[in-house]
N, C-alpha and C positions, 0 to 999 in steps of 0.2 A: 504493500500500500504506500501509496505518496506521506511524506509527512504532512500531519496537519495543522495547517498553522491559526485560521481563526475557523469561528463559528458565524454564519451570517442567519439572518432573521427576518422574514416579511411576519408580523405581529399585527392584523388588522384587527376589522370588529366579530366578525364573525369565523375566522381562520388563520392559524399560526401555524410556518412552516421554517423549521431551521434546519440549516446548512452546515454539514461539517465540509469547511473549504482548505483546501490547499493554499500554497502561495501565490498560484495564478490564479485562483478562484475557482477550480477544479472540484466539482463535489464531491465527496468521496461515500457521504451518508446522508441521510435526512432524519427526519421526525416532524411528526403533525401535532398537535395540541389545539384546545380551546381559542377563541379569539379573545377580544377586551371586554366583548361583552357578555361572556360566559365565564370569565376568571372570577369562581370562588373563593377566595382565600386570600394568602400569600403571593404575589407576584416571584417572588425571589425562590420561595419553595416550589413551584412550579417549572421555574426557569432550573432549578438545579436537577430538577426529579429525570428532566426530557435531555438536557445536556451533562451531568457527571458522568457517562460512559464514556465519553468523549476523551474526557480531558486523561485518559488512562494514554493518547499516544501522546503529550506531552508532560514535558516536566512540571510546569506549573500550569494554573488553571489559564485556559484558551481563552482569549479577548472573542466578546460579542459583538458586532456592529448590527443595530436591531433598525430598524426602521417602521413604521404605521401606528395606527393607534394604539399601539404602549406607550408612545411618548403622548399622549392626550390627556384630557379632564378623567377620563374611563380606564385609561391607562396606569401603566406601573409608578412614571412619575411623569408631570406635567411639566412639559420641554418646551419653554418660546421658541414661536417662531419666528423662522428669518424673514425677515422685511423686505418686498419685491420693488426695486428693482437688486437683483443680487447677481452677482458672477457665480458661476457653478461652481468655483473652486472654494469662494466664499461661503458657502453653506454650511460646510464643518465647522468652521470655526463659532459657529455657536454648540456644537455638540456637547448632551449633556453623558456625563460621565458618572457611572457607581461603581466607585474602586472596589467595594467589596466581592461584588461578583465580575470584577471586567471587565463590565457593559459599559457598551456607548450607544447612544441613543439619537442617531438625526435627527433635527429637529426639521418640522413642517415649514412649508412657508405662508406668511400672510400678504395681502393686498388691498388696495382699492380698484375694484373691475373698472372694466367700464362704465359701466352706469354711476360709480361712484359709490359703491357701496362694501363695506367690508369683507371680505373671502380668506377661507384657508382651505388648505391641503393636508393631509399628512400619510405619507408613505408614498405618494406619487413624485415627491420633489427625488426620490429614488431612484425610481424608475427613469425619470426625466436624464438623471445624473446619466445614467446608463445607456441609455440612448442615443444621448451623443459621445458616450463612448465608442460605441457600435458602431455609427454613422457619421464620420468626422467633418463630414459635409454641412451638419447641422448648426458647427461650431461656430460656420461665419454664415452675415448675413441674417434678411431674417425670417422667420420659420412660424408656423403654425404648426403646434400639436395636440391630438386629440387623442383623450384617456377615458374612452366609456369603462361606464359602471354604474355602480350606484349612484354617484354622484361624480358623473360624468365633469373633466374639467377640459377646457380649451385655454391653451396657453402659449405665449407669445414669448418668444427667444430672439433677441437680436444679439447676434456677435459673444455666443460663448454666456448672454446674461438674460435670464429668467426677468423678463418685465413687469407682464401683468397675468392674469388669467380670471378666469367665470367658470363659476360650476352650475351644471345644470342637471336637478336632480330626477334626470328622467326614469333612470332604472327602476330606483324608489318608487315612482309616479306608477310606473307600469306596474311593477310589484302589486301596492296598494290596489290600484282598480282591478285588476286581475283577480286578487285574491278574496277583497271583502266589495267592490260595488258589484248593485244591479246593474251595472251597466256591460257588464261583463258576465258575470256569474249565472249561469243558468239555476236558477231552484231546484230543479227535478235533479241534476246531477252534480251539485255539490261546485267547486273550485274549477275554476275552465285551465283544464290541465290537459293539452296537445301539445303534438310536435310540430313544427315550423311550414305553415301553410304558407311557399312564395307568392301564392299567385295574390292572396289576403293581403299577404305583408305588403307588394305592390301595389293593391286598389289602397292600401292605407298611406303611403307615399301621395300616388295620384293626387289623394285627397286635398291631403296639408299641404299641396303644391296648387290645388284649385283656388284660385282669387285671393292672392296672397295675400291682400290686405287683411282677408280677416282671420284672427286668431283662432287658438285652438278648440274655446271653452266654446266654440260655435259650430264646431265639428267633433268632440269626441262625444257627446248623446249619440252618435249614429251608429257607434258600438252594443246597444240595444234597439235602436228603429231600425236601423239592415236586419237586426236577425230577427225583431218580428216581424217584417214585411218579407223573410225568407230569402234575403238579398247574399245575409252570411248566415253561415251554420254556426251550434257555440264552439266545435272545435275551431272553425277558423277565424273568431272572433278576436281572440289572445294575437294572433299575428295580424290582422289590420289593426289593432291599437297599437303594437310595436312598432309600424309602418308609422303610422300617422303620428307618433310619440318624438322617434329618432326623426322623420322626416324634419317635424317643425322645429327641435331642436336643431337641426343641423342649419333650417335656411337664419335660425336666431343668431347665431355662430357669424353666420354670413355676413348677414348686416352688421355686425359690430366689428368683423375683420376683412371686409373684401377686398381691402386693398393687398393687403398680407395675405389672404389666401390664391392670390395670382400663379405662388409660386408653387403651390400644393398645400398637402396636409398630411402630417406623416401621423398615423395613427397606431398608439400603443396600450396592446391587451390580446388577449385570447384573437385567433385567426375567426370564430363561428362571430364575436360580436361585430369583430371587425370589417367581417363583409358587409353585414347590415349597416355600419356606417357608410363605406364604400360603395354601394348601393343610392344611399341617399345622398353621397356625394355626389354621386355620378350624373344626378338626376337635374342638381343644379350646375353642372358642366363642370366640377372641381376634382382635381385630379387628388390622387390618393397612394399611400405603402403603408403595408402593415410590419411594425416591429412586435416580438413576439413581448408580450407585459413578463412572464418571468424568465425572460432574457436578461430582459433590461434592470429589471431589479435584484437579480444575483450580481450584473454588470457593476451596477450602483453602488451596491457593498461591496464590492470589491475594487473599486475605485476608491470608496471613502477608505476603506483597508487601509488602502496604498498609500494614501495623502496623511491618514494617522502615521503611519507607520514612519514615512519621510520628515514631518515635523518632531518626531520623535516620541508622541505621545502613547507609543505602546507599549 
């Protein structure tokens, strides 16, 4: 086996996945655990129960670089964040640090969007990190990228520095009506749980692209009039929302970045979401690539790694 030199960590809300890494960020193991919002107990107890087998290939106990909501209000400790506009490099240097277990903690970043209104992140400033690792092309110049999810963020990179960004929380949105509205939810059969109807998912695009002026709250009721007037079935129901969810997220995207989105949009996460973004990209003529999201966030740690490690702080 390679020696192992750290331990790396995505620690969201709902899933934690650590990394036993090498020097070049080579994984050698893993382990899954609880997220932040199922940590009972101990944070520390937990973190040692999933990693002490680890630390049997070194001499002393293996530095963690964790990044997502551990460092949050829900989290293990509550980590400020970096202030946007920020260099990538500058990020670490708010890293919070708990010597007792040789955690280091990224810290998120915050902003004023565009609208003017306050925004954070945490665990995507990771990813972000890694990405233009991946992509060195990203470093200059300036770039739009898109991080679906649950709380989808778009975010604006000029020249190697993290500007601004907006999150928009469609996934949640979809989540919710899916799960608990009538507007979705068939009575006779419980939770509208299918698989990915395209042709749905397209008339739900169509949609949110019909008379752009008007917004959504004027178009998602028809997630219940289509399927009583037998227009959608309720399996295909869940996938015209998603259409019409992502579609109008994406043209909101537009309007606050069309000038920046000229050049593309590189979009970072799972390849199944990311078509669906790519999809609705496509639809308002904007080009699109997808980086893989735990690519870029084992990348991310392993770049902050690298940067601790050269400052001397490991």
């Amino acid at each position: 086996m390679n020696q192992a030199c750290y331990i790396a960590g995505d620690w969201g809300t709902t899933n934690l996945r650590f990394y036993l890494c090498d020097n070049n960020g080579k994984v050698l193991s893993s382990a899954e655990g609880p997220g932040a919002s199922q940590v009972s107990g101990d944070y520390a107890i937990l973190f040692e129960s999933l990693t002490s087998p680890w630390n049997d290939f070194g001499k002393n106990k293996l530095p963690a670089i964790l990044c997502g909501m551990v460092g949050s209000s829900i989290g293990w400790k509550l980590v400020t964040a970096a202030q946007c506009p920020v260099l990538a490099d500058a990020v670490t240097k708010s890293i919070y640090s708990i010597p007792e277990q040789n955690v280091f903690i990224v810290p998120g970043l915050s902003c004023r969007n565009a609208l003017g209104a306050p925004d954070v992140m945490r665990g995507e400033e990771t990813q972000i990190l890694g990405a233009l690792q991946l992509n060195p092309s990203l470093r200059k110049g300036r770039h739009v990228l898109c991080l679906p999810g649950t709380h989808t963020k778009w975010v604006m990179v000029t020249d190697n520095s993290i500007e601004r960004f907006i999150t928009m929380p469609t996934g949640e949105v979809f989540s919710l009506l899916n799960q608990y509205s009538v507007l979705v939810r068939d009575a006779r059969n419980g939770d509208a749980k299918s698989d990915h109807d395209q042709a749905a998912f397209e008339q739900g695009m169509h949609e949110a692209g019909n008379n752009p002026d008007v917004g959504l709250l004027a178009r998602v009721f028809q997630c219940r009039s289509r399927r009583l007037s037998g227009e959608l079935t309720s399996q295909a129901t869940p996938s015209f929302l998603s259409g019409l969810l992502i579609a109008s997220e994406v043209m909101d995207a537009a309007a606050l970045m069309s000038e920046e989105m000229k050049a593309g949009v590189t979009i970072i996460g799972t390849t199944k979401l990311g078509n669906l973004y790519q999809q609705a990209l496509a639809k308002i003529n904007k080009t699109s690539t997808i980086v893989s999201g735990d690519d870029a966030v084992l990348q991310g740690l392993n770049y902050v790694h690298g940067l601790l490690h050269q400052r001397g702080e490991l």
